[in-house]
C-alpha positions in Angstrom: -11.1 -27.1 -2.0 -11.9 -24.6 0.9 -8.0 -23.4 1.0 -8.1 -23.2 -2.7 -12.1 -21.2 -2.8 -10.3 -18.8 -0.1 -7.4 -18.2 -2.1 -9.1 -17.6 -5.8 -11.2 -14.7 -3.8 -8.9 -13.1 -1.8 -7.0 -12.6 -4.9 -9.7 -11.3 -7.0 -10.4 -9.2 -4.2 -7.2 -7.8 -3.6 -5.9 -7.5 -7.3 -7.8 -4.5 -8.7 -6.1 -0.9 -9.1 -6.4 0.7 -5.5 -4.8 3.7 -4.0 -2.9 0.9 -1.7 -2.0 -1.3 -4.3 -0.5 1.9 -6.4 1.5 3.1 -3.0 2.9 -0.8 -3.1 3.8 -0.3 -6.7 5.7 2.6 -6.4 7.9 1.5 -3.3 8.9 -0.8 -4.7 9.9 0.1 -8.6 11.6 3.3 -5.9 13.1 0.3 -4.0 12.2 2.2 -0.7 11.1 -0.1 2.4 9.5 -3.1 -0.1 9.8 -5.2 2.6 8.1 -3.1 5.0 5.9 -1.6 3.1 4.9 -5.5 2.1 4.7 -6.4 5.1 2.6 -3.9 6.6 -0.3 -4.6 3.7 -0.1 -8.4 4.2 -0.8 -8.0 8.1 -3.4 -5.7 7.8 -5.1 -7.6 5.4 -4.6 -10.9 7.9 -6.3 -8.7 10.4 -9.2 -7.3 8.9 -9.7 -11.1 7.6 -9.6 -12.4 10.7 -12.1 -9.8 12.0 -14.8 -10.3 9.3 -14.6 -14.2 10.0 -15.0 -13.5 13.2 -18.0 -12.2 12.7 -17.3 -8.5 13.6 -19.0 -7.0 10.1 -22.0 -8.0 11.5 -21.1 -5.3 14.4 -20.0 -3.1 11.7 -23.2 -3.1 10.1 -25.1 -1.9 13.4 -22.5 1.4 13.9 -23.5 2.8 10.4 -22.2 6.3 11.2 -18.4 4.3 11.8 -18.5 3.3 8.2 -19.0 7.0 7.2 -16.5 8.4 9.4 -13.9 5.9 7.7 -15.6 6.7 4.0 -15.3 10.6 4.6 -11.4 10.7 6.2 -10.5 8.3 3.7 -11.8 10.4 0.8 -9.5 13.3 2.4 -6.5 11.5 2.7 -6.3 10.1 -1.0 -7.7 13.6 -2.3 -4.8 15.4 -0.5 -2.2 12.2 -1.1 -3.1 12.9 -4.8 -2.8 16.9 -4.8 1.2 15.9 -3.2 1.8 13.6 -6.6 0.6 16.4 -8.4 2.7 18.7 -6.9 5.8 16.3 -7.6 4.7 16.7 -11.6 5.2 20.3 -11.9 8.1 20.6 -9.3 10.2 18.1 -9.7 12.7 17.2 -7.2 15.1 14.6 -9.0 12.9 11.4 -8.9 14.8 9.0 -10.4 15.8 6.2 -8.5 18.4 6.5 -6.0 20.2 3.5 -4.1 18.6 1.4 -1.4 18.2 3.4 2.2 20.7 1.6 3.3 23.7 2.1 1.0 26.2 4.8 2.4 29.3 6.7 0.7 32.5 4.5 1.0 34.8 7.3 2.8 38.5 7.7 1.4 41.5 7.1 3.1 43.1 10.0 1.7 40.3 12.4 3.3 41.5 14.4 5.9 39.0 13.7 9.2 39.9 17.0 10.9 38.6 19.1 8.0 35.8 17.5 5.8 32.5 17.6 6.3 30.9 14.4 8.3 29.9 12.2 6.0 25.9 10.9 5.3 24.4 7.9 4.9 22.5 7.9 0.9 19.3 7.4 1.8 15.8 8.1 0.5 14.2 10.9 0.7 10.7 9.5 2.2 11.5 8.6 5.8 10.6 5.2 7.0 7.9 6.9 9.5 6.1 8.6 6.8 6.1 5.2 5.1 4.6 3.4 7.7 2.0 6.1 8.1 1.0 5.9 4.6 0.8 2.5 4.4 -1.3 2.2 7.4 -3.8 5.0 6.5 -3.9 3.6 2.8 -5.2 0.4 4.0 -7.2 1.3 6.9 -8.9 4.5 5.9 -10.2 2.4 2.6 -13.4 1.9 3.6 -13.0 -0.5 0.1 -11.1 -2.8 2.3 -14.2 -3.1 5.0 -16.3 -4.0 2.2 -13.8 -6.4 0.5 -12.4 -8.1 3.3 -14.7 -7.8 6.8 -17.9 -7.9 5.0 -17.8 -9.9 1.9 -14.9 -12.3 2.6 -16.1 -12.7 6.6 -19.4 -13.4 5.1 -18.1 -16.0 2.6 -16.3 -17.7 4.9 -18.5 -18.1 7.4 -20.7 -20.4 4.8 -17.9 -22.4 5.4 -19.3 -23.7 8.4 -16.2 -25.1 10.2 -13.9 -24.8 7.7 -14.3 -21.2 7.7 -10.5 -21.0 8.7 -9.0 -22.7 6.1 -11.1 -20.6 4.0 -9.4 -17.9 5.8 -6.0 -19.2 5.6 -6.1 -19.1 2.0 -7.9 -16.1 1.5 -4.1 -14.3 3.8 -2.1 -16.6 1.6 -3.7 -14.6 -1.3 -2.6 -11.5 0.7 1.1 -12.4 1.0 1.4 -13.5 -2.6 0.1 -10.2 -4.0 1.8 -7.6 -1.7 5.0 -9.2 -1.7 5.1 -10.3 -5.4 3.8 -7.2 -6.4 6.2 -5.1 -4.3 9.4 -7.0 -5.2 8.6 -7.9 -8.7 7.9 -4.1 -9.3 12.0 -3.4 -9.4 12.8 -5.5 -12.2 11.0 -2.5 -14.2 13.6 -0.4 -12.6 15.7 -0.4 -15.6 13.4 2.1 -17.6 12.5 4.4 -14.8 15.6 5.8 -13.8 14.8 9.0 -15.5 12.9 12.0 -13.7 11.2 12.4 -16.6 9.3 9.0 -16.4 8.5 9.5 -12.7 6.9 13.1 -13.5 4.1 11.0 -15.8 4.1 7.9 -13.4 3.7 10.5 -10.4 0.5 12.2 -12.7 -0.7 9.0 -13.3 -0.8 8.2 -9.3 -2.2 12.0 -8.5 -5.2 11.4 -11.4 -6.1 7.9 -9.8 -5.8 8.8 -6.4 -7.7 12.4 -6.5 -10.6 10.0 -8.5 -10.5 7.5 -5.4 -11.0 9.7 -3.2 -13.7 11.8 -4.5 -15.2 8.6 -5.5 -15.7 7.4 -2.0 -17.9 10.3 -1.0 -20.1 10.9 -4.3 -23.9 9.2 -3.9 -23.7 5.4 -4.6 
């Protein structure tokens, strides 16, 4: 019953329309690093669950001025993450979906080697670093995911007595089922989004929500 109690609220934690959980949805309906991008997320959530079991929220709690610091360059990061998905509405660059990063151009027999151009790998046009990047400051400049996972969740568990662990281990197991479901499920909808069109009002939609996260972290609560 512990396993289980960890697992019911690390999912109704972790399923709730978030900048992070948008950034998953889109790699994967682009089909750009869902495995990393997955990946990165589920281990990051491990880690901050581990930490508020642990008991380090209660440390948290005596550095208030950390938790502001986090809450202000989080607010700039999905305010100026948002104004780039805006940007991508009203210059468009072709964002339909393109092959997997790691399809190339067959090359032709018939091509003469001394005279055509070298020949590129297809790939994305995100590279994998600025992926990683985003991923990592989406989920640890979320001051949301302190508060979700450190705080509430650590405190939770630790009502668990000595089964706090299993409470724990459930809780992550909640964490790899969403991010990876989420992130690979997300390409069966690749069908209907292969025009630039749809990704110009998907994009706005991302831009509105994100600009509204951010500013949302810094108004008076």
């Amino acid at each position: 019953m512990t396993f289980l109690a960890g697992l019911g609220l690390g999912l109704s934690l972790i399923i709730a329309i978030g900048a992070q959980n948008l950034f998953v949805l889109r790699q994967g309906l682009r089909r750009e690093r869902v495995m990393l991008v997955a990946t990165i997320c589920t281990v990051s959530d491990a880690a901050l669950i581990t930490l508020g079991v642990s008991g380090v929220g209660a440390l948290l709690t005596a550095i208030p001025w950390l938790v502001d610091a986090v809450r202000w360059t989080g607010a700039l990061f999905l305010v100026g993450y948002g104004l780039l998905a805006a940007r991508r509405v009203w210059r468009p660059r072709g964002e339909a979906l393109r092959p997997p990063a790691d399809e190339t151009v067959p090359e032709s027999p018939a091509v003469d080697h001394v005279h055509a151009a070298p020949r590129r790998p297809v790939t994305t046009r995100t590279r994998t670093r600025s992926i990683v990047l985003t991923t990592l400051a989406l989920t640890w400049l979320n001051p949301h995911v302190y508060l979700d996972t450190v705080f509430l969740l650590g405190s939770i568990a630790n009502t668990h007595g000595d089964q706090r662990w299993v409470f724990a281990a459930g809780a992550v197991l909640g964490s790899v089922l969403w991010f990876y479901g989420l992130a690979f499920g997300a390409r069966f909808l690749s069908r209907w989004l292969t025009r630039p069109r749809v990704w110009r009002v998907l994009d706005g939609v991302f831009a509105a929500i994100m600009i509204l996260l951010g500013v949302s972290l810094v108004l008076p609560h």
